[in-house]
N, C-alpha and C positions, 0 to 999 in steps of 0.2 A: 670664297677664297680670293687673296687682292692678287693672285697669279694670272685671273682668267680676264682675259682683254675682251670688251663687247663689240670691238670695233676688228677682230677677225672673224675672217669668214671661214676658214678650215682650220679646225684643231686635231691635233690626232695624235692617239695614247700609244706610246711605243712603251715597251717591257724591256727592261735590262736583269737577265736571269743568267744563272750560275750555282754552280754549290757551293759551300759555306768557304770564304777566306779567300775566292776567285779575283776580285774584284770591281763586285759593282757597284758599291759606294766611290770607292774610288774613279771609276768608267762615269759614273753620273755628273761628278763632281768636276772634271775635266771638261766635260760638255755644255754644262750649263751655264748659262748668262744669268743666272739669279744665285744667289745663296741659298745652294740646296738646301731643302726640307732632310734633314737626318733623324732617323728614329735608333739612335747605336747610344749601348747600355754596356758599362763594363762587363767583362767576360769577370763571373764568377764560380765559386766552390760549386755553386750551383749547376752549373751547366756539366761540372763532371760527369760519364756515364752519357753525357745525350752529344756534346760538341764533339767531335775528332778534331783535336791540334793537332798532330803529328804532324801534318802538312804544311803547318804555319806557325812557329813556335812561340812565334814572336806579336803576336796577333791579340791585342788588350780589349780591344771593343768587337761589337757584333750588332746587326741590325735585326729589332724585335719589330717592328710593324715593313718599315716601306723607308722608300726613302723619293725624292721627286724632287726635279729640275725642269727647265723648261728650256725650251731652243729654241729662234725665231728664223725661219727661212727666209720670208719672204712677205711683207707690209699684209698678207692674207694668209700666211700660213706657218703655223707652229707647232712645234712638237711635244710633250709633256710626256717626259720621261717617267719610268715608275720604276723602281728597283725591288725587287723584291727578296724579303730575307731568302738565307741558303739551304737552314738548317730545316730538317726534315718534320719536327714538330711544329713548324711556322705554316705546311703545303695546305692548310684549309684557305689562308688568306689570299691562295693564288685563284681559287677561285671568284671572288670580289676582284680583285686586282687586272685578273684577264677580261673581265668584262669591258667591250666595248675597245680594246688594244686590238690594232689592224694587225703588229705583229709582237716580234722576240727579238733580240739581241740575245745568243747563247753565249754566255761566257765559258771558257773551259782552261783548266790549267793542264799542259801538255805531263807535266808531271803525277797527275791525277785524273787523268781520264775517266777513270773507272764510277768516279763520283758525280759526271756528268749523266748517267744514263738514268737514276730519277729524274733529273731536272727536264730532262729531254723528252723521257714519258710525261709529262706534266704535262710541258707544252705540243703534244701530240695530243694528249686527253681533251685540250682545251680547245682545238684547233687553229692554233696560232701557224701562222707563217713564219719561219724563221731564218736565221744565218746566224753562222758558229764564228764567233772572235775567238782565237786563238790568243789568248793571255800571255805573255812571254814577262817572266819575274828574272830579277839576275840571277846566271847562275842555271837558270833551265837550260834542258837541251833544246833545240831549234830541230827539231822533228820537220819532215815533208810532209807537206799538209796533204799528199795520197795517203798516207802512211794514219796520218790523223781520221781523214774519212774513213778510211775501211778500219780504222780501231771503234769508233765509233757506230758505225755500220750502218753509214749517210748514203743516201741515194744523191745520184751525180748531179743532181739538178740545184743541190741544197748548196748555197755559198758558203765558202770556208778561209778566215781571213788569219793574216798575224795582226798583232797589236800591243799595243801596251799603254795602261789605261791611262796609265799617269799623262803620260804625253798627249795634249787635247787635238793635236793634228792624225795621230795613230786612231785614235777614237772615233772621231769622227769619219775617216776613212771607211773604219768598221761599219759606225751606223750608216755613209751612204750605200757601202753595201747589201744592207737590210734595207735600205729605200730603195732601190734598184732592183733587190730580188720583189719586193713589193708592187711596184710598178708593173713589172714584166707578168707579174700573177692576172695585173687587171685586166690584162689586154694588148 
């Protein structure tokens, strides 16, 4: 892959997860200094019966494999983003995909909570470390993030941020938050 540099010395796989139509193409795409890898396929007749739009009306495309960006810290250290699809008959590729990811970036849409709690088993099953970016789309309500933990039913230790993906300073915020809870995990 012409992504992977031999002249660093720390690479590490962080996950950008969500349920479907959350934002993390979008979240990847803000962050990355390369021209993301996109794996997004129009949304067809096909997917009726398996996608829930209701949530996102307006939402043409979908990601069928992954999607990946890359972040450079620091002349020895980078980040390599993975995104993973939403959608529930895609959850075999989360296992390939967590392999070897230190942690999680949770995306969650305040107006959709409820759609969070696979994604959330996933990366419990997987033993990911994580923290919740709180999505914020026009037009949502701006929920207190107590409000958001105890809907979710997060132990107090777990970070819980707002954000908005578009905006790559809002993003980034979010991921040093999941570097920070990361850190503080090692030691």
């Amino acid at each position: 892959m012409k992504y992977l540099d031999p002249d660093v010395s720390h690479a590490v796989k962080i996950l950008i997860v969500g349920h479907f139509g959350v934002g993390k193409t979008t979240c990847i795409g803000s962050l990355s200094e390369i021209e993301p890898l996109r794996t997004e396929e129009e949304i067809t007749e096909a997917s009726v019966g398996f996608d829930d739009l209701s949530g996102t009306p307006d939402k043409k495309t979908t990601t069928v494999a992954m999607d990946f960006g890359r972040l450079t810290l620091s002349d020895t250290l980078v980040l390599y983003l993975f995104g993973t699809p939403g959608q529930e008959r895609f959850k075999e590729m989360w296992e390939e995909l967590s392999r070897g990811a230190l942690g999680a970036l949770v995306l969650v849409d305040p107006e959709r909570l409820h759609e969070s709690f696979p994604v959330l088993d996933l990366v419990e099953r997987f033993g990911l470390t994580y923290a919740i970016a709180v999505n914020h789309f026009e037009g949502t309500t701006n929920y207190p993030i107590d409000e958001v933990r105890e809907a979710l039913n997060l132990t107090p230790e777990t970070p819980v941020v707002e954000c908005d993906v578009r905006d790559q300073n809002s993003s980034a915020q979010a991921l040093i938050t999941l570097v920070k809870h990361l850190m503080s995990q090692l030691g």
